[in-house]
C-alpha positions in Angstrom: -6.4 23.7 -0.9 -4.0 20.9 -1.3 -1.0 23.2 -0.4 -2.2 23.7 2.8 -2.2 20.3 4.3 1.0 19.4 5.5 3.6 17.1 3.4 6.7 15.8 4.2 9.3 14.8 1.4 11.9 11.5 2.7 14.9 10.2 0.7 15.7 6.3 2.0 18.2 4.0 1.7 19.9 2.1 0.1 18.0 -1.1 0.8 17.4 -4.0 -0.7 14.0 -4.1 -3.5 11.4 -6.9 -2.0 10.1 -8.2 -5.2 7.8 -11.2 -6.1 6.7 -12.5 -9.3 3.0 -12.4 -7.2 2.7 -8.4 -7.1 1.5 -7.3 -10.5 -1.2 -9.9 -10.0 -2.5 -7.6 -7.2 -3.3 -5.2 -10.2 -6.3 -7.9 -11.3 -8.2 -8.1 -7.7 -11.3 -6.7 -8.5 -12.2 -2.9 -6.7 -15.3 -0.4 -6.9 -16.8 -0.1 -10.4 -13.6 -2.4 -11.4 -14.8 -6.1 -11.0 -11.3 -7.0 -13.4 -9.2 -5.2 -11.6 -7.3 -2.1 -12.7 -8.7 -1.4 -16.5 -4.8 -0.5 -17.4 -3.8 -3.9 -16.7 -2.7 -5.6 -20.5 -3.2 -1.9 -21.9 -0.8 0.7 -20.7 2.9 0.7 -21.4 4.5 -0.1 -17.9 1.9 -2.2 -16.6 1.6 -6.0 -16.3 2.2 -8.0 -17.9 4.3 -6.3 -20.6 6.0 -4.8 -17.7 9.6 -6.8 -17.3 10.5 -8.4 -13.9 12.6 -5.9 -12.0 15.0 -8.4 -11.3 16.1 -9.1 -14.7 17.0 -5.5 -15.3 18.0 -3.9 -11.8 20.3 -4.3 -9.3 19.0 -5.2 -6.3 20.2 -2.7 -4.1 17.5 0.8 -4.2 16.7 4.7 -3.2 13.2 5.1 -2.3 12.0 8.7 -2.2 8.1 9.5 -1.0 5.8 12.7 0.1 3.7 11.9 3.0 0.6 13.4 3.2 -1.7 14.3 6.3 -4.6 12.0 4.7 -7.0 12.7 8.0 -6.3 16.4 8.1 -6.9 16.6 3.9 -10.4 14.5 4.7 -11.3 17.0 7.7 -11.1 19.9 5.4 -12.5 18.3 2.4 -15.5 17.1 4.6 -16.1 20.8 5.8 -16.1 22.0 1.8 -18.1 19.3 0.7 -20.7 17.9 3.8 -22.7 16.1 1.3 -20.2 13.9 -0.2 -20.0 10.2 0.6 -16.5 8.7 2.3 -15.5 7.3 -0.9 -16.2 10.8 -3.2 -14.2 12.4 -0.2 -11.1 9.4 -0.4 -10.9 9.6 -4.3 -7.4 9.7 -5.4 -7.9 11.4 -8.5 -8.2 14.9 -6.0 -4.8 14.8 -4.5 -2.8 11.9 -6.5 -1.6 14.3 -9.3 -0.6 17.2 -7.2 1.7 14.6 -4.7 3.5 13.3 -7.7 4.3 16.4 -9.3 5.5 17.3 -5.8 7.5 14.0 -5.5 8.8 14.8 -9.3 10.4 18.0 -8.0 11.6 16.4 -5.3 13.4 14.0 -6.9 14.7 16.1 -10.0 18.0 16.7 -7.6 18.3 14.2 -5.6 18.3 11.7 -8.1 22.2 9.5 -7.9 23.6 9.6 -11.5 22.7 6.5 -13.3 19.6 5.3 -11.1 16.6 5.3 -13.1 13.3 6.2 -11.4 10.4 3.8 -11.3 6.8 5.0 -10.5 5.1 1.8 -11.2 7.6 -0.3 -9.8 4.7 -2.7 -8.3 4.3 -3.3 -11.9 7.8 -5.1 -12.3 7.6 -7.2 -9.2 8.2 -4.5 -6.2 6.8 -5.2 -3.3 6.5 -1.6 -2.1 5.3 -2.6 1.3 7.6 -4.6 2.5 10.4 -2.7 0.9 9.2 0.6 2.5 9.0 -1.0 5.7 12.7 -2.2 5.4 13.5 1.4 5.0 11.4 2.2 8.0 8.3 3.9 5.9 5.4 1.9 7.2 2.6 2.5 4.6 -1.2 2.3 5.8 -3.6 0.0 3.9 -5.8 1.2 3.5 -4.6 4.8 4.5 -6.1 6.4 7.2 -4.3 9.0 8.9 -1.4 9.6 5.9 -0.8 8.5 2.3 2.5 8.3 1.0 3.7 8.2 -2.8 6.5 6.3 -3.1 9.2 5.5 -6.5 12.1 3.2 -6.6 15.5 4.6 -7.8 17.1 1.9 -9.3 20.5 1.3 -11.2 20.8 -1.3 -14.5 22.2 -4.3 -14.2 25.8 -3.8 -15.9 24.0 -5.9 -18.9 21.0 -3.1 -19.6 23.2 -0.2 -19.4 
């Protein structure tokens, strides 16, 4: 099903990471059935507040790489297979989010510069992904609407981590 809604694949930049020691915070406002905030937050490796500052570790200057996904024409079909599900049941991520990131993986796999590393949880470090995005001319929707996009942050070592 997911194949046959439309997806488009971008490789951007370089620009220059947005980052503010502020962002990982945004992983503890509280959501639906999550009054803490994400659950992986102080748990997972990669995830604040064991994650380290991207700063510290990266150059400033990125790649960003995404798949944009026709969001309003995935929830027109997926309302026509299920008519009884609520909005939110019809919006959960956990129906489309692993099939766009194996399809950003295999985009990536060639594209990648030699000696850029690939964050996917670069929010995590400090990343504002917004803003950076937008720098790059990806405008992101929050919350999305017509088109999600999943973005990661190809980033090189600071000469000191590599």
């Amino acid at each position: 099903m997911l194949s046959a809604i439309k997806k488009k694949t971008v490789f951007l930049g370089p620009v220059r990471a947005s980052v503010n020691k502020k962002i990982p915070r945004l992983c503890l406002v509280p959501y639906c059935e999550h009054p803490r905030g994400c659950p992986n937050f102080g748990k997972k490796i990669g995830c604040p507040p064991q994650a380290e500052f991207f700063s510290k570790i990266f150059q400033p200057q990125i790649f960003l790489a995404a798949v944009i996904f026709d969001f309003g024409a995935y929830l027109k079909l997926r309302k026509k297979q299920h008519p009884a599900w609520s909005e939110r049941a019809l919006r959960n991520s956990r129906h489309w989010q692993g099939h766009l990131r194996a399809v950003l993986r295999n985009f990536i796999q060639k594209r990648t510069p030699a000696g850029y590393t690939v964050l996917m949880n670069a929010e995590a470090m400090g990343v504002n992904l917004t803003k950076t995005c937008r720098q790059a001319g990806l405008q992101l929707e929050w919350p999305p609407r017509k088109k999600v996009c999943v973005v990661v942050v190809l980033a090189k070592k600071l000469p000191s981590f590599s």
